[in-house]
C-alpha positions, 0 to 999 in steps of 0.5 A: 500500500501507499499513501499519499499527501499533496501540498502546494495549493494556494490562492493565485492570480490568472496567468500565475504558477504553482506547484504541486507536490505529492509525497508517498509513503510505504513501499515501492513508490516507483511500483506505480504509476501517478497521477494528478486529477481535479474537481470542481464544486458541483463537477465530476472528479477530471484527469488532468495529467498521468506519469509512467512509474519510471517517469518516461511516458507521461499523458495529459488532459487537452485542457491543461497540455501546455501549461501544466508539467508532470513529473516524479522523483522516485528516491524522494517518493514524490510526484509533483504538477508544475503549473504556468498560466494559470486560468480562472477554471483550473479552481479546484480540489486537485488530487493525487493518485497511484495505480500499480504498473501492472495495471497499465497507465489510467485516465479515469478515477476508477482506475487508481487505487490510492488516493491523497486527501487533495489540495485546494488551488483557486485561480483568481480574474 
């Protein structure tokens, strides 16, 4: 098992950056695969970026494929989410989440079994 907590979110302007962090502990962080989803008041859980357990493939949502940056470091057990240009709709709940590597790499929620307690990040106009 693994489990997860995220840091990093905050309050920032529109076009501003942040960074997320996700920290694991347990065994074998570098036996998952990552990723990074979001949800909005009233909005369903969204996939917003995914990193191969050894960090060479990675996948991301149209809506953020630009701006936003995946990326992990097995030896400190971490996976993090840069993000530039920040706009008004990237406000949410954003989460972190493994799935074993035996699975194969995953978009939707249901297909990751650890989840973090997420971290706020809204985007101001």
């Amino acid at each position: 098992q693994v489990q997860l907590v995220e840091s990093g979110g905050g309050l920032v302007q529109a076009g501003g950056s942040l960074r997320l962090s996700c920290g694991a502990s347990g065994r074998n962080f570098s036996s998952y695969h990552m990723g990074w989803f979001r949800q909005a008041p009233g909005k369903e859980r969204e996939f917003v970026a995914t990193i191969s357990w050894g960090g060479v493939r990675t996948y991301y949502a149209d809506s953020v494929k630009g701006r936003f940056t995946i990326s992990r470091d097995n030896a400190k057990n971490a996976v993090y989410l840069q993000m530039n240009s920040l706009k008004p709709e990237d406000t949410a709940v954003y989460y972190c989440a493994g799935l074993p590597r035996a699975q194969g790499m995953g978009v939707h929620p249901h297909e990751y079994d650890y989840w973090g307690q997420g971290t706020q990040v809204t985007v101001s106009s």
